[in-house]
C-alpha positions in Angstrom: 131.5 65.4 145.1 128.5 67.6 145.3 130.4 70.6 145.1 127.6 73.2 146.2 128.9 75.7 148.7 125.2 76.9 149.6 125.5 72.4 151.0 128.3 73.4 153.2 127.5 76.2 154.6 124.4 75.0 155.4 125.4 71.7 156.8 128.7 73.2 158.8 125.9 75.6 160.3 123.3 72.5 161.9 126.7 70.7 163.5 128.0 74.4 164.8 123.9 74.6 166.2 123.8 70.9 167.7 127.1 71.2 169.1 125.8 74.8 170.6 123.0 72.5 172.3 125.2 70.3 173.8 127.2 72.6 175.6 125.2 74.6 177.1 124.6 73.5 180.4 125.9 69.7 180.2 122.0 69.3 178.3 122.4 65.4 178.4 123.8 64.9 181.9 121.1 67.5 183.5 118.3 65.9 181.4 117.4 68.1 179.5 116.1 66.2 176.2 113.9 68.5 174.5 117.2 70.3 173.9 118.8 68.1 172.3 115.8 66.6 170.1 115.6 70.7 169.2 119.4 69.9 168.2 118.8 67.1 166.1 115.5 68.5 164.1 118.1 71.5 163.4 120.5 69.3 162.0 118.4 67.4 159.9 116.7 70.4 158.4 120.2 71.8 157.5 120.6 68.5 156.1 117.6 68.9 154.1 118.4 72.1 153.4 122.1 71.2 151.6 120.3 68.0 149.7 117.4 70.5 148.4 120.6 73.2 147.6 122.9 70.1 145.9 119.8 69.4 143.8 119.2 73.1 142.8 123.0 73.6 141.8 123.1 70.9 139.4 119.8 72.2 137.5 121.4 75.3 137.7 124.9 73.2 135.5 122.1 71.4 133.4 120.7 74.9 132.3 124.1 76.3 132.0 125.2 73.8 129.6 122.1 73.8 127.8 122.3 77.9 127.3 126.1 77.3 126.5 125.0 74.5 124.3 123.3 77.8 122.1 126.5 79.6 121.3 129.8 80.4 122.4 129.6 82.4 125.3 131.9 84.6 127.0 130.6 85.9 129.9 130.2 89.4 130.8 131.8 89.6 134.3 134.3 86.9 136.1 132.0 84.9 138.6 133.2 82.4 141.4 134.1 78.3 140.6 130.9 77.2 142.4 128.4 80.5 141.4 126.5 78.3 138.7 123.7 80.8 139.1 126.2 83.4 138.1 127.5 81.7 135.3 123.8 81.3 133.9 123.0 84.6 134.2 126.0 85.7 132.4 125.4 82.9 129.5 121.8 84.3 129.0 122.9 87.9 129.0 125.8 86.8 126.2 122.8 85.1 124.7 120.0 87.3 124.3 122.6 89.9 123.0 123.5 87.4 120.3 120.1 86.2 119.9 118.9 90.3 119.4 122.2 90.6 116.5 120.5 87.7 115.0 116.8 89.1 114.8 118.5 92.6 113.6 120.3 90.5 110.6 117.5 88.6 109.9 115.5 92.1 109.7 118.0 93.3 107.4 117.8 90.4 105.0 114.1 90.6 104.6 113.8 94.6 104.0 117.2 93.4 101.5 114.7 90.6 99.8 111.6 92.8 100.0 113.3 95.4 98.1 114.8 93.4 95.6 111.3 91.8 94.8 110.4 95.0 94.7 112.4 96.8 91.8 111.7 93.3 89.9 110.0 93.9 86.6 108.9 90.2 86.6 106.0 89.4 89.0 106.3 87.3 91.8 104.2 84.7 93.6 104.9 82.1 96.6 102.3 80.2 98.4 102.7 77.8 101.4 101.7 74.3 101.6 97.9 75.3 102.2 97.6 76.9 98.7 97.9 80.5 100.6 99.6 83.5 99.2 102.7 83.8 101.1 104.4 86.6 99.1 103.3 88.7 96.6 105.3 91.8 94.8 104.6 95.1 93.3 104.2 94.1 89.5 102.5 90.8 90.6 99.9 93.0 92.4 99.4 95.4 89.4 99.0 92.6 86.9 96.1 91.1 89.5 94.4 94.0 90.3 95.0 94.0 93.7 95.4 97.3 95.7 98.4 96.5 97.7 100.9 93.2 97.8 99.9 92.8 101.4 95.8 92.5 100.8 97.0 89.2 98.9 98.9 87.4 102.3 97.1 84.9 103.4 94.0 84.5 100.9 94.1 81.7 99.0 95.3 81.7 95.5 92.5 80.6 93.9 91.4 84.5 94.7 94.7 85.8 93.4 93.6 84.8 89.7 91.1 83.0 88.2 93.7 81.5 85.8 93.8 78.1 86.2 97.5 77.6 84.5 98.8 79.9 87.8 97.2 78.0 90.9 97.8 74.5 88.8 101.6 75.0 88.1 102.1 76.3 91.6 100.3 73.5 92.9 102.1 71.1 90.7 105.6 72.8 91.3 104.8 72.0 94.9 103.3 68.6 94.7 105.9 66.7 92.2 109.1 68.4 93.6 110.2 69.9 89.6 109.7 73.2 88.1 106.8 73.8 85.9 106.1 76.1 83.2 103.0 77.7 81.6 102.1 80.5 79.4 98.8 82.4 80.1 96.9 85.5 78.6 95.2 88.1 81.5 92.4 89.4 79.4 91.7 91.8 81.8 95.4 93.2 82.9 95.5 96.2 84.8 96.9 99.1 82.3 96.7 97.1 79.0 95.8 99.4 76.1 96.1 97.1 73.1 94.2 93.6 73.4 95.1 90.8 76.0 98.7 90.4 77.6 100.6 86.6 77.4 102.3 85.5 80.3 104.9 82.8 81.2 105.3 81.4 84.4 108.1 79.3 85.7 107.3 77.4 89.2 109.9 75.8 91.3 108.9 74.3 94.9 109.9 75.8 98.0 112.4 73.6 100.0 113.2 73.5 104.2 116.0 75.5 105.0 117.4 72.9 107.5 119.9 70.9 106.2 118.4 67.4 107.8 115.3 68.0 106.4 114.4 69.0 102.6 110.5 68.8 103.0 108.4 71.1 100.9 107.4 74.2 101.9 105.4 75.4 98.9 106.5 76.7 95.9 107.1 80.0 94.1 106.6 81.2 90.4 108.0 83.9 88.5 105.7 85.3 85.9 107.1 87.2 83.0 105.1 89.8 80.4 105.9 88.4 77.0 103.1 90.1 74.9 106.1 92.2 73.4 108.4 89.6 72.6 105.4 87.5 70.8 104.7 90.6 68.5 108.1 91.5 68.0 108.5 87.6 67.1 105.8 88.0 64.8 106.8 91.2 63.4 110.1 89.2 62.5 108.1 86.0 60.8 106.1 89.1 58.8 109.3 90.5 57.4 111.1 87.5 56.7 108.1 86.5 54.7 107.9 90.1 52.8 111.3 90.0 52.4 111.4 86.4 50.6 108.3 87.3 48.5 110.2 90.8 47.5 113.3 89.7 46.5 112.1 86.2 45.0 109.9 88.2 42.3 112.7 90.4 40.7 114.7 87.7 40.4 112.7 85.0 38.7 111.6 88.0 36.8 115.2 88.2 35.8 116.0 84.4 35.3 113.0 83.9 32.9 114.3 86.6 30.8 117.6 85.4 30.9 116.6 81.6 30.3 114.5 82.8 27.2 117.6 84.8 25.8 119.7 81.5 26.2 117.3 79.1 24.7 115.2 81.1 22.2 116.1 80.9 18.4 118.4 84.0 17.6 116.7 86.7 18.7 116.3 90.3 17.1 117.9 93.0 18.1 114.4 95.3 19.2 113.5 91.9 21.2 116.7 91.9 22.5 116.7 95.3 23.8 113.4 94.9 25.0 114.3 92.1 27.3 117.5 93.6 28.1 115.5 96.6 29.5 113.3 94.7 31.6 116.3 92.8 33.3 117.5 96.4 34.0 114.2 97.3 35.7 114.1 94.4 37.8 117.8 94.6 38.7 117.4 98.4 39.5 114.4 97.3 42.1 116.3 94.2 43.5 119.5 97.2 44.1 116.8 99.5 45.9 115.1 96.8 47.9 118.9 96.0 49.4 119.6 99.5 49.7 116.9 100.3 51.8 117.0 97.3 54.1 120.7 98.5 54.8 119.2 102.1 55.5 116.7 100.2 57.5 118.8 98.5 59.4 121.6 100.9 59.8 118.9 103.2 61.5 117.4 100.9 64.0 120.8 99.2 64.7 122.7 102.7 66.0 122.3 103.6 69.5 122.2 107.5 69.3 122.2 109.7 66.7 125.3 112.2 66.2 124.7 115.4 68.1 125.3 117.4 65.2 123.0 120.8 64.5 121.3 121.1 61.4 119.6 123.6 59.5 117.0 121.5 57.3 116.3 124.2 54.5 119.7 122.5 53.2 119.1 118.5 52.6 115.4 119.7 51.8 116.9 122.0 49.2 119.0 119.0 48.3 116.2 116.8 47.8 114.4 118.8 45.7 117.2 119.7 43.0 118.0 115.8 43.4 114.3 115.0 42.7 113.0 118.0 40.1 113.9 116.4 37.0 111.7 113.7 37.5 108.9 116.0 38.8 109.5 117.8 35.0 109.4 114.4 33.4 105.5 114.1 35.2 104.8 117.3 34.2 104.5 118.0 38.0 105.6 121.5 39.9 108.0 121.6 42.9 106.8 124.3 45.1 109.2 125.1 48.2 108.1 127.3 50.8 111.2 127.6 53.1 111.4 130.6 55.5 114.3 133.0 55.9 115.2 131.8 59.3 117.1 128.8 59.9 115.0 125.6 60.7 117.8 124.1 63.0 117.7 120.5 64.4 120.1 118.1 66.1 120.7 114.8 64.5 122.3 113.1 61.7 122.3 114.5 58.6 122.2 111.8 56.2 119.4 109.7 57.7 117.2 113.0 57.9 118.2 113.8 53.9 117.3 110.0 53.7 113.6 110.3 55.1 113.1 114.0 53.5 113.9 112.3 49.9 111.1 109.4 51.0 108.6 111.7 51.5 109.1 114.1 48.3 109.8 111.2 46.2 106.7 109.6 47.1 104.7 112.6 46.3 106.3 112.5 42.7 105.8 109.3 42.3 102.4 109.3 43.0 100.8 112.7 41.9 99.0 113.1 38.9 100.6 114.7 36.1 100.2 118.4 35.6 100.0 118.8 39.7 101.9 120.3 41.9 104.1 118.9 44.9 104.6 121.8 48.4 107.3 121.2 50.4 107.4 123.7 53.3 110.0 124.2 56.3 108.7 126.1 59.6 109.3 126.2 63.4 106.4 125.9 66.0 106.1 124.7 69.2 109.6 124.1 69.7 109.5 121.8 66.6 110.9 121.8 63.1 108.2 120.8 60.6 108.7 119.5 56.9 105.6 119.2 55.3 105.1 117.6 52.0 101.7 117.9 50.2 100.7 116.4 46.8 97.9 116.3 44.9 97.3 113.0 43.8 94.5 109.9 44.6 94.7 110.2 48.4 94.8 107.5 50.7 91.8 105.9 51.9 90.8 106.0 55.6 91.3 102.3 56.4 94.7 102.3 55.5 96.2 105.5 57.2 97.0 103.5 60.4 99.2 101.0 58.4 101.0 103.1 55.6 104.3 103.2 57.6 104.9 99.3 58.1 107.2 97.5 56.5 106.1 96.6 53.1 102.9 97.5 53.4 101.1 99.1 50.1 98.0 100.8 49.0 98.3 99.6 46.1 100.8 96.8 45.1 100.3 96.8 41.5 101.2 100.3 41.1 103.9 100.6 43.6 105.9 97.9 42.0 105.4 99.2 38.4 106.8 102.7 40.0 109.3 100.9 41.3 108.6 100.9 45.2 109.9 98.8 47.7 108.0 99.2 50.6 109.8 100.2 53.0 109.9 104.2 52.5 107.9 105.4 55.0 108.8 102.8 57.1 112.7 104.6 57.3 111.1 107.7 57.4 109.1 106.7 60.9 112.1 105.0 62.1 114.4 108.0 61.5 111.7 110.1 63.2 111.5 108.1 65.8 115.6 108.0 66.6 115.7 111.5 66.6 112.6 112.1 69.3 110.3 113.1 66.6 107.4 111.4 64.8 105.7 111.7 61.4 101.7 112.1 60.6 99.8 111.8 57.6 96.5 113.5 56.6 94.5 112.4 53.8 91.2 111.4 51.7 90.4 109.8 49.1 90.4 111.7 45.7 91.7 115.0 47.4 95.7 114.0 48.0 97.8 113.7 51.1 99.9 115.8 53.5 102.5 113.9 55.8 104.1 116.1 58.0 107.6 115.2 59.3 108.7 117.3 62.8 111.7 117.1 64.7 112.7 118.6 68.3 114.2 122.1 67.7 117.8 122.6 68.2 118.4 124.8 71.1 
């Protein structure tokens, strides 16, 4: 069955024209034979006509089905059993409205991935299977110098970086099908302040989306900055070290002395005493060491100091009744020079009395006997300033950038033998620190120091 109604009509319309000819005029009995070879050319042209019609209708079904064959359709409007032409139009109009939904989705997932890539704070690169840059992101950019993500599309990423652990992992990633990683330094990273940055790069290859083929693509690496997480791991290494070393000396101090009291002939009472004393001393240091790791760590470990106001003439005043005796015992003068005006800051008081007694303590500790020790208050700039100034050796120059790390010492002979630990001034920049403030120092050899200590102003 052809089922083309354009065939009918056409072919009902050459028998209704031949059988016209025919009748008019009795054409076959009067002679009259061009007539009917007029009748017959018309019939077979309609003939033609519905063959050339059948043919077109069922290219018209093969392109429906194929455009059905896309989606789903529904059609927009009813159309007639035998309008194929009708039926295609509707199944392309159901179709390009589903095929324009799609684009609009698929332009909505990119700005979604571009933005995303964006607000990363790992850089991202992607390259296709010519070794081109495919994608590269904001931080990526920064870290390579380049003005813009987009100036890096297309180039190949052998201009990207001259790193050859970045091309080779990418290429490699790509190549053997695995994830590869590498760590790198940029020597010339854009915005570095101190010395080179280290990198680490993790490369995975880029795989076909279509599910009967999972050919490579190319690959993509994500590079993280891990410069801080190296010196921080070293930082750690450096005070697991100092801390061994510190707390291994008082005790052996304390076991020899000990083991010689055990094993030694009876011993006199003076010698007795004497060592008895020294275990003291060493246990006295091994208690302050602990103590101020806990303060140490009891600082850096909170979140946010209590919002509490404080007026700091009183845990300075504190410090300084707390600490004159031993100034006396030096032969040293406590000077304060507080003003009659509160000196208010927000923070937590103890950790603040903590850092104040540091600083005065030091000065005492360290002045020269028959000198005096200043310990001022006052307000500028919307900061509270303590200022402690002593007159004793002064620090010299090369070791004023260093003074508040952990366990580091001028002078390690005489800090121990004064009973230090190390870590004073390191609690003192810490606390600083927690409270949005900072601490300086000012010094020179042979003329003594001045650390100032400031704080944001309450209010």
């Amino acid at each position: 069955m052809i089922g083309s109604t354009l065939f009918w009509r056409l072919f009902l319309g050459g028998v209704a024209l031949l059988a016209s000819g025919l009748l008019l005029g009795g054409a076959v009995a009067s002679g009259r034979l061009g007539a009917v070879l007029v009748g017959a050319v018309a019939l077979l042209a309609a003939a033609g006509a519905g063959f050339a019609a059948s043919r077109l209708a069922k290219r018209a079904r093969s392109l429906l089905a194929r455009a059905a064959a896309l989606g789903s359709p529904a059609p927009a409007r009813q159309a007639g059993r035998g309008d194929e032409f009708a039926r295609l139009e509707a199944c392309l109009e159901e179709n390009e409205a589903r095929f324009v939904e799609q684009v609009e989705q698929l332009r909505a997932e990119r700005n979604q991935l571009t933005a995303v890539l964006g607000g990363m704070v790992e850089g991202v690169v992607a390259i296709d299977l010519d070794r081109h840059v495919l994608h590269l992101n904001a931080v990526a950019a920064k870290w390579f110098r380049r003005p813009a993500p987009e100036s890096a599309v297309g180039r190949p990423i052998y201009e990207l970086s001259r790193q050859p652990e970045i091309s080779g992992a990418l290429i490699e990633a790509m190549e053997r099908r695995r994830q590869v990683s590498r760590t790198f330094t940029l020597a010339r990273f854009a915005g570095q302040v101190d010395g080179p940055n280290r990198f680490e790069l993790n490369a995975s290859p880029l795989l076909s989306s279509r599910r009967d083929n999972e050919a490579v693509e190319g690959a993509v690496a994500v590079i993280h900055d891990i410069t801080e997480l190296e010196r921080l791991e070293s930082v750690r290494r450096d005070f697991v070290s100092n801390v061994s070393h510190e707390l291994k000396t008082p005790l052996t101090a304390i076991h020899g002395y000990v083991e010689t009291l055990l094993e030694a002939d009876p011993v006199d009472g003076p010698t007795r005493g004497r060592f008895l004393r020294k275990i003291r001393r060493q246990s006295n240091r091994l208690g302050a060491l602990v103590s101020d790791l806990l303060t140490l760590s009891r600082i850096e470990s909170a979140a946010e100091p209590p919002a509490m106001i404080l007026d700091l003439r009183s845990p300075a005043g504190e410090v300084l009744n707390l600490l004159g005796p031993a100034g006396e015992e030096r032969g040293l003068e406590l000077v304060a020079e507080f003003p009659q005006a509160a000196v208010e800051v927000l923070g937590e008081e103890e950790a603040i009395r903590q850092a104040l007694s540091n600083l005065v303590d030091n000065a005492v500790k360290y002045s020269s006997s028959g000198g005096r020790v200043f310990v001022r208050l006052q307000t500028e700039n919307g900061r509270a300033v303590l200022e402690v100034e002593d007159e004793g050796p002064g620090i010299a120059g090369e070791h004023l950038d260093r003074i508040f790390e952990r366990f580091y010492r001028v002078d390690r002979a005489r800090s121990r033998e004064l009973g230090g630990t190390g870590l004073g001034l390191a609690i003192v920049k810490n606390v600083a620190r927690r409270h949005g403030g900072g601490v300086e120092v000012e010094s020179e050899r042979g003329r003594g120091s001045t650390f100032r200590f400031w704080l944001p102003s309450a209010g």
